[in-house]
C-alpha positions in Angstrom: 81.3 79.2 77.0 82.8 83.0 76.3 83.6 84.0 72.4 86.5 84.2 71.1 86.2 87.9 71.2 89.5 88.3 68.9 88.1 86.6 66.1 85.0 88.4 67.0 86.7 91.7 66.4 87.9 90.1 62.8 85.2 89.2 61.8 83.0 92.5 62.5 85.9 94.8 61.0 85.7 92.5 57.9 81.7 92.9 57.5 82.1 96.8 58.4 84.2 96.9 55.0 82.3 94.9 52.9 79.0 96.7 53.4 80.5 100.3 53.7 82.5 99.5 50.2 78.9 98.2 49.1 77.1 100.9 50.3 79.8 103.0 48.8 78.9 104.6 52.6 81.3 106.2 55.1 82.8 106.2 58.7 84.7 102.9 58.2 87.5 104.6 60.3 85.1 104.7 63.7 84.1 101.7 62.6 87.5 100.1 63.0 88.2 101.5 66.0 85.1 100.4 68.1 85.1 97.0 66.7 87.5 95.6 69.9 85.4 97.4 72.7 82.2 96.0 71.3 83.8 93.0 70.6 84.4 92.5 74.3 80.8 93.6 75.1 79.0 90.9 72.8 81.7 88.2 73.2 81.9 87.8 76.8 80.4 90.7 79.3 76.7 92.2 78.2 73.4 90.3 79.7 71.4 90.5 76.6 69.2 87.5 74.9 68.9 87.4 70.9 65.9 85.8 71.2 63.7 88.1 73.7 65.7 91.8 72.4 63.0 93.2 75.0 64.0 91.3 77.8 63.3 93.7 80.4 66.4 92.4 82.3 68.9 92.9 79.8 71.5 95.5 79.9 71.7 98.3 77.9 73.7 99.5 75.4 73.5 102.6 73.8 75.7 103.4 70.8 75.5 107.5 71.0 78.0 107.7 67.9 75.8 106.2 65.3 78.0 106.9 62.4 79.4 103.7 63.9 76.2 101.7 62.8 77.8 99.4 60.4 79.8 97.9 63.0 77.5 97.9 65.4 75.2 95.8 63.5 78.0 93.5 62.0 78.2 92.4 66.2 74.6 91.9 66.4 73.8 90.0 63.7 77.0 87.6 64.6 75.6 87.5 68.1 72.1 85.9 66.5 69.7 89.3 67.1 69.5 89.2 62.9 71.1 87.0 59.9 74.5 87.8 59.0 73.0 87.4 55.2 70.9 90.9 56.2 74.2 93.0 56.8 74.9 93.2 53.1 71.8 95.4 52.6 73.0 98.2 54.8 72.3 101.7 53.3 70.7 99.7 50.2 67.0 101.3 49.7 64.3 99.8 52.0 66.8 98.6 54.3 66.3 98.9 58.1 70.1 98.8 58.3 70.4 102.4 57.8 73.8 104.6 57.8 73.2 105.9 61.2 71.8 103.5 64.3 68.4 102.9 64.2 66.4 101.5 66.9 64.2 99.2 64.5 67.5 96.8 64.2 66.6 94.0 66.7 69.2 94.8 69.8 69.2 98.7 69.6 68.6 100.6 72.2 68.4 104.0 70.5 68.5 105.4 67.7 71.2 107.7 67.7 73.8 110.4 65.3 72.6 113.4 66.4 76.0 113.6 68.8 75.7 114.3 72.2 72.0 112.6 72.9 73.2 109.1 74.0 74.7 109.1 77.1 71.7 111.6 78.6 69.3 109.0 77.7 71.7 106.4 79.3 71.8 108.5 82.6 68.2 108.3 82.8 67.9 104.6 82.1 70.4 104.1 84.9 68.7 106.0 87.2 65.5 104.3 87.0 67.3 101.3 87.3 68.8 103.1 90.5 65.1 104.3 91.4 63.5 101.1 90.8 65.8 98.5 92.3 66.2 97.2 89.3 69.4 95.1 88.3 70.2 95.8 84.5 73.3 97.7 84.2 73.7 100.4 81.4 76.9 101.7 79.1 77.3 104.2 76.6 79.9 104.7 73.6 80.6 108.0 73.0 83.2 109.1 70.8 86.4 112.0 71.2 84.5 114.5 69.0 81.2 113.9 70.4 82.8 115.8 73.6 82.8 118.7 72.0 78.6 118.8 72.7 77.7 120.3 76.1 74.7 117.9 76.7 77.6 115.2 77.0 78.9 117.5 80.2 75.7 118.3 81.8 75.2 114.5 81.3 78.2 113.4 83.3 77.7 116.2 86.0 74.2 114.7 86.4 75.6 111.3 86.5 78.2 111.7 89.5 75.9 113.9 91.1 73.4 111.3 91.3 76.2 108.4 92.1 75.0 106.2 89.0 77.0 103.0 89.9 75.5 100.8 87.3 76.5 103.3 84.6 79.4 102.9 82.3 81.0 104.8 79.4 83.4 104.2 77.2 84.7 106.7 75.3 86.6 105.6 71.9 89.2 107.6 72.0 90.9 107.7 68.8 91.6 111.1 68.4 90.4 112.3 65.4 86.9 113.6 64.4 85.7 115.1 61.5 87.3 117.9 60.5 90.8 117.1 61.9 92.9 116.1 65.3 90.8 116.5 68.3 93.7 118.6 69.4 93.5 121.0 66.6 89.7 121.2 66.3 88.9 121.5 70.0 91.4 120.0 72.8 90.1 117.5 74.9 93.0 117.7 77.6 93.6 116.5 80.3 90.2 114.5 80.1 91.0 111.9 82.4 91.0 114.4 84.7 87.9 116.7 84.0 86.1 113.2 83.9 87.3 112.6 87.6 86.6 115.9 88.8 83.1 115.1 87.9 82.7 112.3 90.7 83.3 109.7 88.1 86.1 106.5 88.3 87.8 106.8 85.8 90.0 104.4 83.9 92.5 104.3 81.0 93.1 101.8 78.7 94.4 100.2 75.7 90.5 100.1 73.6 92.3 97.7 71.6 93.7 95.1 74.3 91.0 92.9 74.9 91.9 92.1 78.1 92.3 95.3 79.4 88.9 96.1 78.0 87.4 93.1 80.0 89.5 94.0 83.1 87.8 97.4 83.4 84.8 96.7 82.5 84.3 93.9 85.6 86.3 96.7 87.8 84.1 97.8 91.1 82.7 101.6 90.5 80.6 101.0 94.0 78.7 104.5 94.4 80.0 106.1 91.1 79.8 106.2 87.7 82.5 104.2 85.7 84.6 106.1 82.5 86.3 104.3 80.7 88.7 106.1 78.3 89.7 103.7 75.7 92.4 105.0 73.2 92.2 103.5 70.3 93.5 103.9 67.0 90.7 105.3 63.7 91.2 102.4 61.2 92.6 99.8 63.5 93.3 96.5 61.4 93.9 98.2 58.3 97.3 99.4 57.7 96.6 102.1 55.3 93.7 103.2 57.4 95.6 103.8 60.6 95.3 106.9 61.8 94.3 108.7 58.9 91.1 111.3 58.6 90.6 110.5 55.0 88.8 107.2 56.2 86.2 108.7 58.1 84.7 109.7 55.2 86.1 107.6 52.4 84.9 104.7 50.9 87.1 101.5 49.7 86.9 100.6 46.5 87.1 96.6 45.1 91.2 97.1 45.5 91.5 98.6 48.5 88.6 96.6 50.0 90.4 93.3 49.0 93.8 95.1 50.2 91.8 95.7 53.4 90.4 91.9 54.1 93.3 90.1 53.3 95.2 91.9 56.1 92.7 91.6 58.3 92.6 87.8 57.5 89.0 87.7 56.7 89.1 86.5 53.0 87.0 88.2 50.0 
């Protein structure tokens, strides 16, 4: 029977704020924003058993913006790969639940935060899928700024040059990196577009809409890559998070967390 991938999404975004505000860590922002398209991805769509993480016919998922790692684990743990009681070490001395993905966590793929390294490593796990006959499917979240790397680009000319059909990326889309506005820092524009003209179907979304999300990922890509460009919104969930570039760096403190959780409806 399929999650409830809302209350999925809830209750992720809640445990990315309680261990970032105990970690006194960062990148709660892209945390907020991913939450729904993993959400999605756990709940209801990716072949993937808690029990056997190596299963060699699972699908892949690669997280290449592994400043995300809190909520990345938040959705494993609740998907049974970990305890949930384990999340409130993250970025705590000793901890495998480090600030950036690490592929020791039971259910990742890679470890990942150098940007621009994940989806090349997920074009060559879906081509030896492709190569093999092999029926695991792969996809990638990359984020806006992550763009800006040119391995990303050779990556996706590799990728529709090679028709990788059983490859999918979502882009998180939320339009601000580190240093400012993806606009202002380095214009992304039209990116639907350059995507397409790199033999890739692309589609665009609502990365907050879980129906949408689930509607485009189960969409037919037959003999190309699939790009999904999710816009989404930094902070989503949290009012005084929305959209604001302060939050990809700062930390919540007791008030703001409890601020933060109550409007999220996910308690202390």
């Amino acid at each position: 029977m399929p999650t409830d991938t809302l209350q999925l999404a809830r209750t992720i975004r809640g445990h990315a704020l309680r261990m970032i505000a105990k970690a006194k860590a960062s990148h709660v922002g892209t945390c907020l924003s991913m939450a729904d398209l993993l959400a999605v991805l756990y709940g209801s769509f990716l072949r993937v058993d808690p029990k056997h993480p190596d299963w060699p016919q699972r699908d892949r998922l690669v997280v290449s913006k592994g400043h995300g790692a809190a909520v990345l684990y938040a959705v494993l743990a609740e998907s049974g790969f970990f305890p949930v009681t384990d999340l409130m070490t993250y970025g705590q001395s000793g901890s495998l639940l480090t600030g950036h993905v690490s592929h020791h966590v039971a259910g990742v793929e890679l470890s990942t935060g150098s940007l621009g390294h994940g989806l090349p490593v997920g074009c060559g796990l879906a081509l030896a899928a492709q190569r093999e006959r092999l029926d695991f499917r792969t996809y990638v979240i990359v984020s806006d700024g992550e763009l800006d790397e040119g391995s990303n680009w050779e990556a996706i000319l590799f990728a529709g040059h090679h028709k990788l059909d059983r490859l999918t990326a979502l882009i998180d889309y939320n339009k601000i990196q580190s240093f400012g506005s993806v606009k202002e820092v380095l214009d992304l524009e039209p990116l639907a577009d350059k995507w397409r003209s790199f033999a890739w179907n692309v589609l665009e979304i609502d990365g907050h809409d879980h129906g949408a999300i689930t509607n485009a990922l189960h969409a037919d890509s037959t003999g190309r890559p699939k790009a999904i460009l999710a816009h989404t919104i930094k902070g989503r969930g949290v009012a005084y998070m929305e959209g604001q570039l302060a939050w990809h760096y700062q930390s919540p403190d007791a008030k703001q967390l409890a601020e933060a959780l109550a409007g999220l409806g996910c308690g202390e």
